[in-house]
FINU-314119 format. One record per residue: residue number from 1; x negated, y, z of N, C-alpha, C, O, CB in turn. Coordinates in nm, 3 decimals. Each point is the difference from the previous one (the first is absolute). Glycine has a CB too. Example, Ala and Ser with C-alpha at 12.3 -4.5 7.8 and 13.67 -1.06 7.14 Angstrom:
# residues 2
  pos      n.X      n.Y      n.Z     ca.X     ca.Y     ca.Z      c.X      c.Y      c.Z      o.X      o.Y      o.Z     cb.X     cb.Y     cb.Z
    1   -1.319   -0.569    0.780    0.089    0.119    0.000   -0.090    0.120    0.000   -0.104   -0.002    0.066    0.293   -0.115    0.059
    2   -0.154    0.222   -0.197   -0.082    0.119    0.006    0.077    0.109    0.073   -0.051    0.111    0.017   -0.067   -0.174   -0.232
# end
This chain:
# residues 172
  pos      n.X      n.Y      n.Z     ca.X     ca.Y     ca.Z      c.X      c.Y      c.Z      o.X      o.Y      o.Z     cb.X     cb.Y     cb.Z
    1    2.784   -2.671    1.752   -0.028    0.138    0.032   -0.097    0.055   -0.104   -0.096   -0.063   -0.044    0.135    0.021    0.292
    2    0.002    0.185   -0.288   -0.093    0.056   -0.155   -0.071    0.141    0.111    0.071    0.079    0.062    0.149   -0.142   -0.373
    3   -0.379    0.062    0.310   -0.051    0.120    0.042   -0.049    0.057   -0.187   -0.053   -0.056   -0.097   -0.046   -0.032    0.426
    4    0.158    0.241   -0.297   -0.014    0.121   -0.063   -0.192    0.002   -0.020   -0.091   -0.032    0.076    0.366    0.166    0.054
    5   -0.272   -0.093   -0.235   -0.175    0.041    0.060   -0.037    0.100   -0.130    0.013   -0.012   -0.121   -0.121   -0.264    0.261
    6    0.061    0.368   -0.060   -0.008    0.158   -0.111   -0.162    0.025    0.008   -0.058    0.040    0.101    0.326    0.116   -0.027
    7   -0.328   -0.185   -0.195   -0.107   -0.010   -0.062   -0.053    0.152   -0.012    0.053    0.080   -0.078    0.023   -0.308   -0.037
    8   -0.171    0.258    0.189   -0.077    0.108   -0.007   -0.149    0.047   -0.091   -0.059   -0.101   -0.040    0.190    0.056    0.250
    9   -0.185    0.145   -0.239   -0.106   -0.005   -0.041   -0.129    0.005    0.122   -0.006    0.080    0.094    0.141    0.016   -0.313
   10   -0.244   -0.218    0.184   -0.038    0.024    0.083   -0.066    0.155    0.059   -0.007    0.105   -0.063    0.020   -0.351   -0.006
   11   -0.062    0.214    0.233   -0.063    0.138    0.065   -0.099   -0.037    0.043   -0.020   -0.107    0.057    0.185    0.220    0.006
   12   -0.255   -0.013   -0.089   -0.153   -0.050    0.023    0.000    0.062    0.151    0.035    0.118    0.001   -0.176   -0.106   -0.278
   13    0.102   -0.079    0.435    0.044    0.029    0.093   -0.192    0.032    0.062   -0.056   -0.103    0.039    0.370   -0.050   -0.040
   14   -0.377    0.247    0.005   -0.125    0.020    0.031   -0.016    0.035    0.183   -0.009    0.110    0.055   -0.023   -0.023   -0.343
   15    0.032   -0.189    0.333    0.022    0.043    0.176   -0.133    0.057    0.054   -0.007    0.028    0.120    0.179   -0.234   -0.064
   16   -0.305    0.228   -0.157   -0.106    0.013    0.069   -0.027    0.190    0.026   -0.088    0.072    0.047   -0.005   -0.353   -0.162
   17    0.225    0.296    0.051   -0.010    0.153    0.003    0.081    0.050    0.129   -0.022    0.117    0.033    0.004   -0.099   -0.304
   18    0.104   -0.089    0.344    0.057   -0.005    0.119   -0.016    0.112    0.052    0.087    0.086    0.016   -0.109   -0.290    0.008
   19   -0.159    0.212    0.022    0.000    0.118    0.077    0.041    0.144   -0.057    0.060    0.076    0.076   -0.227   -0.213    0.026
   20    0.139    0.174   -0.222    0.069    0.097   -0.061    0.140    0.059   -0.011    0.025    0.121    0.008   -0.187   -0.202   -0.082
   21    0.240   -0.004    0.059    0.136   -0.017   -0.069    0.043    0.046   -0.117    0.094    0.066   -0.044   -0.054   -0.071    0.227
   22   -0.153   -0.057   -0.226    0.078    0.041   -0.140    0.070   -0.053   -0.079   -0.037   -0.113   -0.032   -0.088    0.197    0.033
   23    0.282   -0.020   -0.081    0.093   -0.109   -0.050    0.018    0.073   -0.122    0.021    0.119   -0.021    0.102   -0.232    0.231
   24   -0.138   -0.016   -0.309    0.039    0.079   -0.122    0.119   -0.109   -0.107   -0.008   -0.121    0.022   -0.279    0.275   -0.006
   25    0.400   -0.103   -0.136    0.051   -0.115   -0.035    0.064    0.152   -0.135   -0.040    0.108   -0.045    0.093   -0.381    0.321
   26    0.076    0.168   -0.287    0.097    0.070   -0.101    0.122   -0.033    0.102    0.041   -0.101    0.058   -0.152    0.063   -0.343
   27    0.163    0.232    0.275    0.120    0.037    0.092    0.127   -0.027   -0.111    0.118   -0.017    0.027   -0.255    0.225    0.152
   28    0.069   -0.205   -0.323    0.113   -0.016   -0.109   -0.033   -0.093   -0.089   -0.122    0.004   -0.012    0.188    0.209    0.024
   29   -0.017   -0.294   -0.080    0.014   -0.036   -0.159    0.071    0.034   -0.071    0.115   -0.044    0.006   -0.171   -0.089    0.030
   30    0.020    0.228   -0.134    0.064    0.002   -0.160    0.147   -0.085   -0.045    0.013   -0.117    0.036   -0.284    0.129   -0.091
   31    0.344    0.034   -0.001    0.096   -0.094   -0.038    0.025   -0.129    0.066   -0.020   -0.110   -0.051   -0.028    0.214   -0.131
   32    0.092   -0.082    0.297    0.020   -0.146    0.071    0.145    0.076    0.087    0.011    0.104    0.066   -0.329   -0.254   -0.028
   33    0.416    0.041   -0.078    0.091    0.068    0.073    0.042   -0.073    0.167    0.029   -0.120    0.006    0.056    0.201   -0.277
   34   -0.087    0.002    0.393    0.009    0.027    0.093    0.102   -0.106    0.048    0.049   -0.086   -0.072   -0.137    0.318    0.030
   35    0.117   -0.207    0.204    0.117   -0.082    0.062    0.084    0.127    0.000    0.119   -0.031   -0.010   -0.228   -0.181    0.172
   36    0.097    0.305   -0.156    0.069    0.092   -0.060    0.076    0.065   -0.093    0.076    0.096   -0.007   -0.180   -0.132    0.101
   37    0.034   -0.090   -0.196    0.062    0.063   -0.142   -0.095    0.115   -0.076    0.036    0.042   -0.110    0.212   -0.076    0.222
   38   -0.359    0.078   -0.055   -0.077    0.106   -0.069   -0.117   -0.048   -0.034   -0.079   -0.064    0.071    0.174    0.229    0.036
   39   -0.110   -0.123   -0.258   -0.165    0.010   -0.104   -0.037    0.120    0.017    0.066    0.102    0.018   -0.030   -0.243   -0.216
   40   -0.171    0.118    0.188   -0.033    0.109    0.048   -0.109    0.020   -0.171   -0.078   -0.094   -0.012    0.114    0.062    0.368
   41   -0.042    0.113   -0.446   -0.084    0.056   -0.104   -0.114    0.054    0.015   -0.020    0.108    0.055    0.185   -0.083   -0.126
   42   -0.297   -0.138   -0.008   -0.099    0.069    0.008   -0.028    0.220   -0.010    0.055    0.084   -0.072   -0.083   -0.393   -0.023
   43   -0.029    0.316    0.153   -0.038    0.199   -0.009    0.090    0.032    0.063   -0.003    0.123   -0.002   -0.082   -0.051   -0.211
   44    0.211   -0.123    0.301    0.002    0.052    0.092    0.028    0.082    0.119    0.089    0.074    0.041   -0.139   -0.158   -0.180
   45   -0.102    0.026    0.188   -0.011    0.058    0.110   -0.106    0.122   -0.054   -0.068    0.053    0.088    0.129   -0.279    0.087
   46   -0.077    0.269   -0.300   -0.146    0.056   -0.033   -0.003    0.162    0.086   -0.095    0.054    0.056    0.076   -0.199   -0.344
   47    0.160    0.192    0.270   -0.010    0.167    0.054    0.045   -0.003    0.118    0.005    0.108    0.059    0.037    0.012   -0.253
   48   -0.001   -0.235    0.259   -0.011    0.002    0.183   -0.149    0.037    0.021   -0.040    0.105    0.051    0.223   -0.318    0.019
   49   -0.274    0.094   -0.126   -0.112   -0.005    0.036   -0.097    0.140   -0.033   -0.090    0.042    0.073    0.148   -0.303   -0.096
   50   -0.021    0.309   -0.085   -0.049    0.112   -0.022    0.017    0.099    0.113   -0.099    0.035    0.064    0.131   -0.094   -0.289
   51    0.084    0.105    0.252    0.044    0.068    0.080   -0.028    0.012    0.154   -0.056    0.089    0.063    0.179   -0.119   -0.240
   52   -0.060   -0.100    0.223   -0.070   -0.106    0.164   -0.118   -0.010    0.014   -0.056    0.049    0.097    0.199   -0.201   -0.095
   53   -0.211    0.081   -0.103   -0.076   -0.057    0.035   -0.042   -0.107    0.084    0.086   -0.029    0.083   -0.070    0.190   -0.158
   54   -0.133   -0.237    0.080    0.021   -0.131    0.119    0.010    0.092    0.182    0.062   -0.047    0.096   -0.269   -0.183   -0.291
   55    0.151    0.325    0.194    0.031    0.079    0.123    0.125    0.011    0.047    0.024   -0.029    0.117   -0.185    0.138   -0.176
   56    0.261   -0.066   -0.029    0.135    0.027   -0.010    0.058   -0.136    0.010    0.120    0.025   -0.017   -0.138    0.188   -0.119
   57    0.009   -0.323    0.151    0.080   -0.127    0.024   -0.052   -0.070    0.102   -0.122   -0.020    0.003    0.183    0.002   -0.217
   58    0.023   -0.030    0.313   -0.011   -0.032    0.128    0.005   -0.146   -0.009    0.074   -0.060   -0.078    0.021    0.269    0.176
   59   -0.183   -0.268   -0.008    0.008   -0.142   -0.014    0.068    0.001    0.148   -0.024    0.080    0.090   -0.199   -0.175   -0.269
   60    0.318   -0.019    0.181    0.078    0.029    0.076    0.033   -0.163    0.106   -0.112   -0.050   -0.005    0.196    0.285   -0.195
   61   -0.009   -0.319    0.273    0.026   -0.064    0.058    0.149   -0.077   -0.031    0.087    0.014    0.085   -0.263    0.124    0.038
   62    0.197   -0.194   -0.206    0.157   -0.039   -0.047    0.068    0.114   -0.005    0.105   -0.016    0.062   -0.088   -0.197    0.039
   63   -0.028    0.357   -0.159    0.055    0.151   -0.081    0.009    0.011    0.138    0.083    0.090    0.012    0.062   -0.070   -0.274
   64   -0.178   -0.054    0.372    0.055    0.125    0.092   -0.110    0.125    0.033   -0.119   -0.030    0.010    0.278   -0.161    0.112
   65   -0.136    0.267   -0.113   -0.090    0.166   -0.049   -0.024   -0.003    0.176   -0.115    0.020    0.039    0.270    0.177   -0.313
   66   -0.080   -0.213    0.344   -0.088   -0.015    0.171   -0.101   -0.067   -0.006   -0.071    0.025    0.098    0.244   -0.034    0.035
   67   -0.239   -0.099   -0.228   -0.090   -0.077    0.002   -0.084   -0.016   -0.097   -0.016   -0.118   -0.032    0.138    0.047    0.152
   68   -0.196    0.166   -0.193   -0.150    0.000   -0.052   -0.076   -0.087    0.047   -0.001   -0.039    0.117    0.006    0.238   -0.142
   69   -0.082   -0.239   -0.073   -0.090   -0.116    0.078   -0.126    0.001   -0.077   -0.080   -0.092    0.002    0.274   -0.074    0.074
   70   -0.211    0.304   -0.162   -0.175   -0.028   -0.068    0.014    0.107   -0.116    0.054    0.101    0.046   -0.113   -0.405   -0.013
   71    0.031    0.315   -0.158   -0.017    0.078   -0.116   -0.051   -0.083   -0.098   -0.082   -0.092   -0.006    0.049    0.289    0.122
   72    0.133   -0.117   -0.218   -0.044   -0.112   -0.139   -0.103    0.154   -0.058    0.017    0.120   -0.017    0.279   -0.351   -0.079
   73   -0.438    0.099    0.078   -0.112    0.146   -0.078   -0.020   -0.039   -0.152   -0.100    0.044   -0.057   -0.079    0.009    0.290
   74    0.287   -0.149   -0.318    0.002   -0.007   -0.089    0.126   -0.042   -0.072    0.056   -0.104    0.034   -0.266    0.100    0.032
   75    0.256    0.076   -0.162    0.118   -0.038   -0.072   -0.004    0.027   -0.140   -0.067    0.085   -0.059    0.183   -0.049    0.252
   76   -0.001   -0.155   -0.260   -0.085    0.016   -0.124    0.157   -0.099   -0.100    0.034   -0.110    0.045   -0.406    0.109    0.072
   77    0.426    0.045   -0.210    0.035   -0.043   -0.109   -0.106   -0.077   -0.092   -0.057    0.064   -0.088    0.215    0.116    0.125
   78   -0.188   -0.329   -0.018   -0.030   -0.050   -0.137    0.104   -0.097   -0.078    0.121    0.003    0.025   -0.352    0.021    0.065
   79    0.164   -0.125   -0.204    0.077   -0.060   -0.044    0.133   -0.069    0.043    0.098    0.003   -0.074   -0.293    0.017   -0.001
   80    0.196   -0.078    0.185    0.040   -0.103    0.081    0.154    0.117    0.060    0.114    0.024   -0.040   -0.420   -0.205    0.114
   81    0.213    0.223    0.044    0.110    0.106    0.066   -0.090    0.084    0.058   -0.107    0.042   -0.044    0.311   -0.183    0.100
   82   -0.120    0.173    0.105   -0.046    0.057    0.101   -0.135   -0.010    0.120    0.012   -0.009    0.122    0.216    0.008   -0.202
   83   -0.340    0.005    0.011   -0.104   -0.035    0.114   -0.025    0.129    0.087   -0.006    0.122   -0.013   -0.118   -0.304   -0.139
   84    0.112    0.066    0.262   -0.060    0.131    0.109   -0.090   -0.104    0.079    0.035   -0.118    0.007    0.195    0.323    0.038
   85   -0.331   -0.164    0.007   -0.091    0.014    0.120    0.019    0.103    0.067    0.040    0.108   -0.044   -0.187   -0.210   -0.047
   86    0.108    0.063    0.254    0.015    0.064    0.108   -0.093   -0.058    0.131   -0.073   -0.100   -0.005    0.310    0.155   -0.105
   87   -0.211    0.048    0.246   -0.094   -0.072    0.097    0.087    0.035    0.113    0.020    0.110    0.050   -0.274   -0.094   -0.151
   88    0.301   -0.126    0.131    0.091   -0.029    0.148   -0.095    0.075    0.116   -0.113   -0.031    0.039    0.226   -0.245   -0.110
   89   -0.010    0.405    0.119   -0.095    0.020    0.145   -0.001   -0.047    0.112    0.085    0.034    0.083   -0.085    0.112   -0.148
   90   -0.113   -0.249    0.095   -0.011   -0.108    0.084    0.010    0.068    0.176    0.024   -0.074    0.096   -0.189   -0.075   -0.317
   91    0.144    0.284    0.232    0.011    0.029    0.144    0.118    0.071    0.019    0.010    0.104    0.065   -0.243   -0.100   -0.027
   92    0.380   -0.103   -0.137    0.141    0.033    0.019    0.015   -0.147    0.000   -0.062   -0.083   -0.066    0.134    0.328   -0.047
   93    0.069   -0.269    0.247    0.023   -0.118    0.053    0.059   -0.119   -0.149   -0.033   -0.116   -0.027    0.094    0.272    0.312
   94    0.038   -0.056   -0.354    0.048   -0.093   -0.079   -0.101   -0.012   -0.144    0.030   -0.092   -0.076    0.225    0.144    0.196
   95   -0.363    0.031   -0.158   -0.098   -0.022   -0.099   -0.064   -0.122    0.065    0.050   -0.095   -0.060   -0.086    0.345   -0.036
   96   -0.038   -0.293    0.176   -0.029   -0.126    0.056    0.065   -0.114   -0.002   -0.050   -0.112    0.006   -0.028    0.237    0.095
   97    0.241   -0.083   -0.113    0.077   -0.124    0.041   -0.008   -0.059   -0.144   -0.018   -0.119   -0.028    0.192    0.201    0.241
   98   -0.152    0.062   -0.335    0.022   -0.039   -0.128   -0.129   -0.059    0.003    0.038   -0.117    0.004    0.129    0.282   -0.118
   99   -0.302   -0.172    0.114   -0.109   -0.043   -0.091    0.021   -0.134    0.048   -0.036   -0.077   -0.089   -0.142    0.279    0.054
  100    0.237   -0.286    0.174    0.002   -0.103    0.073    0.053   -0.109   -0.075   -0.032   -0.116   -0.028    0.042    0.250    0.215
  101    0.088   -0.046   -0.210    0.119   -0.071   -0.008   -0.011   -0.031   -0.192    0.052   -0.092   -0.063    0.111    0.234    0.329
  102   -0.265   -0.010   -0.330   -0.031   -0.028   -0.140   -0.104   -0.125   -0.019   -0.002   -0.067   -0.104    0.045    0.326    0.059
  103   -0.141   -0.288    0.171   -0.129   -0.053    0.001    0.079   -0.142   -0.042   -0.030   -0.068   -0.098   -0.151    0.225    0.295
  104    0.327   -0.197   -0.066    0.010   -0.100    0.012    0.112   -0.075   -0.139    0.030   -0.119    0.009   -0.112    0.195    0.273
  105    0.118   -0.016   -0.365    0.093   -0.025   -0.123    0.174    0.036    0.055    0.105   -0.047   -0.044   -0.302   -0.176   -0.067
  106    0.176    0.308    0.207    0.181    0.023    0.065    0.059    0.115   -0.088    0.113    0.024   -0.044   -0.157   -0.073    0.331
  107   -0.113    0.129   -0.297    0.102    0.113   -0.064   -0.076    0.079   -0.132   -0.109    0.056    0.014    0.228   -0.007    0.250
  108   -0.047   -0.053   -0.391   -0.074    0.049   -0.116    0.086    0.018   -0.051    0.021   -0.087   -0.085   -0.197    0.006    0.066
  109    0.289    0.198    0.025    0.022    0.028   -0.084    0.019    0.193   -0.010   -0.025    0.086    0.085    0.101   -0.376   -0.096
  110   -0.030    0.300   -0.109   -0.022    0.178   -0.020    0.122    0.035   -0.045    0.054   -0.078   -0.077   -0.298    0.104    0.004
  111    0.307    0.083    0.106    0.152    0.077   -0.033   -0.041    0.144   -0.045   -0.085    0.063    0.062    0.242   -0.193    0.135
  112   -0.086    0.186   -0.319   -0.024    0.116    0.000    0.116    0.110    0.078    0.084   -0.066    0.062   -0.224   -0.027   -0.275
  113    0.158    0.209    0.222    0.081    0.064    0.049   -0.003    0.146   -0.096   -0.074    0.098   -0.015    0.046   -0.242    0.260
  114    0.111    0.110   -0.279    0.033    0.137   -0.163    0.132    0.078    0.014    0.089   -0.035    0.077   -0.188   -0.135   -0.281
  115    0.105    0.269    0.131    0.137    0.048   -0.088   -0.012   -0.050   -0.191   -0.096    0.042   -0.065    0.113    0.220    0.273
  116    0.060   -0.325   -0.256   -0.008    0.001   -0.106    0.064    0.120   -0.079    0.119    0.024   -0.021   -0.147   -0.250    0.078
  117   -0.055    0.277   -0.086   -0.034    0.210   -0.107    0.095   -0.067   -0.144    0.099    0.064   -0.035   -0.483    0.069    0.093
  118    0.361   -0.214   -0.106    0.047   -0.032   -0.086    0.031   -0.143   -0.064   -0.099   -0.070   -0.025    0.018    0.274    0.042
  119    0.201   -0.251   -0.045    0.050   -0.134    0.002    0.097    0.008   -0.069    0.066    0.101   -0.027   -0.133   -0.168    0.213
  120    0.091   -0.111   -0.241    0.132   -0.038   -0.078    0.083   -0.135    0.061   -0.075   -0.079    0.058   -0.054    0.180   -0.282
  121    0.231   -0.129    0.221    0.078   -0.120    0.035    0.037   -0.067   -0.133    0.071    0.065   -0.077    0.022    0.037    0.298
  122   -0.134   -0.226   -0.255    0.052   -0.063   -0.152    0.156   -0.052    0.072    0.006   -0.073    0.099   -0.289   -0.043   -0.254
  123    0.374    0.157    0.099    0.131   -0.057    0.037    0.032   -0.121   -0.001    0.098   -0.044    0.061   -0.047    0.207   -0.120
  124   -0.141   -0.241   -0.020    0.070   -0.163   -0.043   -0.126   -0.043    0.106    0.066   -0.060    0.084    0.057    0.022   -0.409
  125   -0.268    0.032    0.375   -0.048   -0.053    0.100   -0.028    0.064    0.092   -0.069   -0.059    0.083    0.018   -0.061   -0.194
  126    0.085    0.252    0.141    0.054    0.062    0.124   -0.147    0.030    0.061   -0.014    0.040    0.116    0.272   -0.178   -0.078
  127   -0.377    0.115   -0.133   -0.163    0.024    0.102    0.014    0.164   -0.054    0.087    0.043   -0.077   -0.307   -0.326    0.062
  128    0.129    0.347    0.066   -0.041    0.135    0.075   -0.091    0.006   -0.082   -0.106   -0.040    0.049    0.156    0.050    0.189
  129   -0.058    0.024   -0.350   -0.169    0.043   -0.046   -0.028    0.150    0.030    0.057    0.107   -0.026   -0.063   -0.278   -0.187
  130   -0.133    0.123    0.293   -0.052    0.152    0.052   -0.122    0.046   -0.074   -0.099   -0.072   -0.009    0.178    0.028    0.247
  131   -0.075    0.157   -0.287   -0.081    0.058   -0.065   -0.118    0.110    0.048   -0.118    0.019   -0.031    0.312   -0.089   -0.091
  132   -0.087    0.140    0.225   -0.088    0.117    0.101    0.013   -0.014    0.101    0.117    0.000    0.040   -0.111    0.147   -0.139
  133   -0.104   -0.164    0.185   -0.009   -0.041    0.139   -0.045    0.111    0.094   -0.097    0.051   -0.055    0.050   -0.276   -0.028
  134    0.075    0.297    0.220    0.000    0.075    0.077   -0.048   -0.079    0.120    0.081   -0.020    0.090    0.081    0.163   -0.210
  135   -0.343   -0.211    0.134   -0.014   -0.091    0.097   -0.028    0.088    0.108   -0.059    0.103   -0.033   -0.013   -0.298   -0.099
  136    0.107    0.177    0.289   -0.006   -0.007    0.090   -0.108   -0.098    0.087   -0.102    0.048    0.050    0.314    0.045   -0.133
  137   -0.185   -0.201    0.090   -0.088   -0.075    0.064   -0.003   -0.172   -0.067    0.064   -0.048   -0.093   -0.015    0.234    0.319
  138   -0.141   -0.240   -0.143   -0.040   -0.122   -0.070    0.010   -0.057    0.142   -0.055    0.052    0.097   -0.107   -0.004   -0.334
  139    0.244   -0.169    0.243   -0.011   -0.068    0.149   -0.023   -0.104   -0.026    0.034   -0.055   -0.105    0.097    0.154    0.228
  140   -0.239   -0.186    0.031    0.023   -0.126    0.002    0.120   -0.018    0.080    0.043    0.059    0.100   -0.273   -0.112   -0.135
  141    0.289   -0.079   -0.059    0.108   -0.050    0.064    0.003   -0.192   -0.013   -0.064   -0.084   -0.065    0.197    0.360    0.003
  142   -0.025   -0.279    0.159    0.039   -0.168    0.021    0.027   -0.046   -0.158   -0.042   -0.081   -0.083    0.184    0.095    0.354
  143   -0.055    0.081   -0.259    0.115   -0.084   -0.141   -0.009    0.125   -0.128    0.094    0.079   -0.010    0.152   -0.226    0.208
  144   -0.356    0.156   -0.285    0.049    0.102   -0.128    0.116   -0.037   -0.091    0.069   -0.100   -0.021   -0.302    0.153    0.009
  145    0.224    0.070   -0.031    0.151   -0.031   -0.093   -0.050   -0.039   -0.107    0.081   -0.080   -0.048    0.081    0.243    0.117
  146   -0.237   -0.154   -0.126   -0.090   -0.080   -0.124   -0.131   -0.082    0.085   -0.111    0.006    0.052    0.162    0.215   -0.271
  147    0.063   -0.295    0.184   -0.146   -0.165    0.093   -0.104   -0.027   -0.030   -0.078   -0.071    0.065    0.199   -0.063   -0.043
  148   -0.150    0.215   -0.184   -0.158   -0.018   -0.033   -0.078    0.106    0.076   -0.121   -0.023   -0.005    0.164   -0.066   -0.236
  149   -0.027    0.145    0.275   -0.033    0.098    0.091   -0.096    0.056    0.101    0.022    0.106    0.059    0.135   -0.169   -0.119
  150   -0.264   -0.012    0.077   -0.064   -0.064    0.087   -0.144    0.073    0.034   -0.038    0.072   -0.092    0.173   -0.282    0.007
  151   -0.235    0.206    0.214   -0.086    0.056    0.011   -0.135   -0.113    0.060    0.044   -0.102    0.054    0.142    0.329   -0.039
  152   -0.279   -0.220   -0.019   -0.134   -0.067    0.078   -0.085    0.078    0.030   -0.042    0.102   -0.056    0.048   -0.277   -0.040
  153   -0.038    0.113    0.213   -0.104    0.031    0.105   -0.143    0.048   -0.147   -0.029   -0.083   -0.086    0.135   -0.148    0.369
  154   -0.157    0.342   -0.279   -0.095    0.025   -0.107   -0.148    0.032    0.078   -0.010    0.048    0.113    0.215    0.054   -0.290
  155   -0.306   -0.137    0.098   -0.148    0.020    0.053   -0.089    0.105   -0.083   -0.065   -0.035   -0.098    0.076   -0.215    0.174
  156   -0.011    0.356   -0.038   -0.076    0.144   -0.091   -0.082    0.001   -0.069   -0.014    0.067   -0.102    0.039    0.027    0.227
  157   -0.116   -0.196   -0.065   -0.120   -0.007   -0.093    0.088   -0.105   -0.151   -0.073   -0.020   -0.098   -0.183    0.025    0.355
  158    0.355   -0.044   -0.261    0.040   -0.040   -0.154    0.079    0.060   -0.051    0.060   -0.047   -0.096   -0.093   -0.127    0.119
  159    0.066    0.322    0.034    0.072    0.124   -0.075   -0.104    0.052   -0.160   -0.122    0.012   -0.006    0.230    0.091    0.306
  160   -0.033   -0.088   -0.381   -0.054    0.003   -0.127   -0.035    0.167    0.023    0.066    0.083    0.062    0.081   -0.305   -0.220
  161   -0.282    0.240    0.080   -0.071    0.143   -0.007    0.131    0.082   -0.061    0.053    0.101    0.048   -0.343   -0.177   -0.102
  162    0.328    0.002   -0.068    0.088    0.106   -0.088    0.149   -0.036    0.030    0.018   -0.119    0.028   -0.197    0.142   -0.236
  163    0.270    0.044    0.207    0.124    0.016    0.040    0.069   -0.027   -0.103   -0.065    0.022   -0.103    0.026    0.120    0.257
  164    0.182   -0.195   -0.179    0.095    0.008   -0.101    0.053    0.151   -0.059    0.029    0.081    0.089    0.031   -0.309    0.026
  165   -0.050    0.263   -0.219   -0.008    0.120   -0.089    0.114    0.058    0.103    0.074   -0.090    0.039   -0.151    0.014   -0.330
  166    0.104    0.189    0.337    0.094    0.016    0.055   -0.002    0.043    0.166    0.064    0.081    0.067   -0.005   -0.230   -0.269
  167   -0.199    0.022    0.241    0.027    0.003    0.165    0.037    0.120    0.036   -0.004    0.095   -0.079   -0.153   -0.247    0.135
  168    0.206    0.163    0.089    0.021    0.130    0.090   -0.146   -0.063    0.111    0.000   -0.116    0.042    0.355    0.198   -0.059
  169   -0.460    0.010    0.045   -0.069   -0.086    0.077    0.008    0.095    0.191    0.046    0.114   -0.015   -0.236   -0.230   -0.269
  170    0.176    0.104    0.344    0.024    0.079    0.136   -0.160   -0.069    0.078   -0.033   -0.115    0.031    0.383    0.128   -0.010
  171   -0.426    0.134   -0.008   -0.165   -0.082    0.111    0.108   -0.074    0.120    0.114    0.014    0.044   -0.383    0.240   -0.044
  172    0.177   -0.321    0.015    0.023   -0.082    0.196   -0.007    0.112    0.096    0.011   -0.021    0.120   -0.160   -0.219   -0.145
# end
């Protein structure tokens, strides 16, 4: 019998921030192609964010829009990909379930929810390179479609003073 085993980067998992909820990770990576078939191109997401802003994108419950579960008060294009921080609202049934269920290693991962504004299909490997992105929301979910994908439990006091060039920042 052969077990599969899909090598992640690690996640720094900070549970002492619990009471807060605060979750922060990357909803995207850069050139990494998808179970989907889609890359996604650094810049972007740059004139969603301009436009949206982190206000304008809903953190959401596996994309379903009946189920908000907190606000992302930071978003941000750097090198890598898609970072966001956010703060699960803990006096909603399923924001609790998420931080629980994040505390305990069940559930970390992040999905975005877009229109792609602008895109190409390479005919001979059939991936999606996306160039302009129209984001909507950022969800935690079970299963992302890009498995690097991932979020941790975060502690405020080790939020950096200065932001990545770019951030969208939203007060608490």
């Amino acid at each position: 019998m052969s077990f599969a085993r899909t090598l992640r980067p690690p996640v720094r998992r900070a549970v002492e921030a619990d009471a807060e909820g605060w979750i922060e990770g990357y909803a995207c990576l850069f050139d990494r192609v998808d179970l989907g078939r889609d890359s996604i191109a650094p810049g972007a997401f740059a004139r969603s964010l301009e436009t949206r802003g982190a206000a304008g994108v809903r953190l959401l419950y596996q994309h379903d829009p009946a189920e908000p579960i907190g606000v992302w008060t930071d978003i941000a294009e750097d090198e890598h990909g898609l970072f966001v921080r956010g703060r699960l609202a803990l006096d909603v049934r399923r924001g609790r379930e998420v931080m629980n269920l994040a505390r305990v290693g069940a559930l970390d991962g992040l999905s975005i929810g877009f229109k792609a504004a602008a895109a190409r299909t390479d005919p001979r490997s059939r991936v999606r390179r996306i160039a302009r992105i129209d984001l909507w929301e950022v969800s935690v979910v079970t299963f992302p479609m890009q498995p690097q994908a991932r979020f941790a439990l975060a502690m405020p006091a080790a939020f950096p003073a200065s932001r990545p060039a770019g951030a969208v920042r939203l007060q608490p």
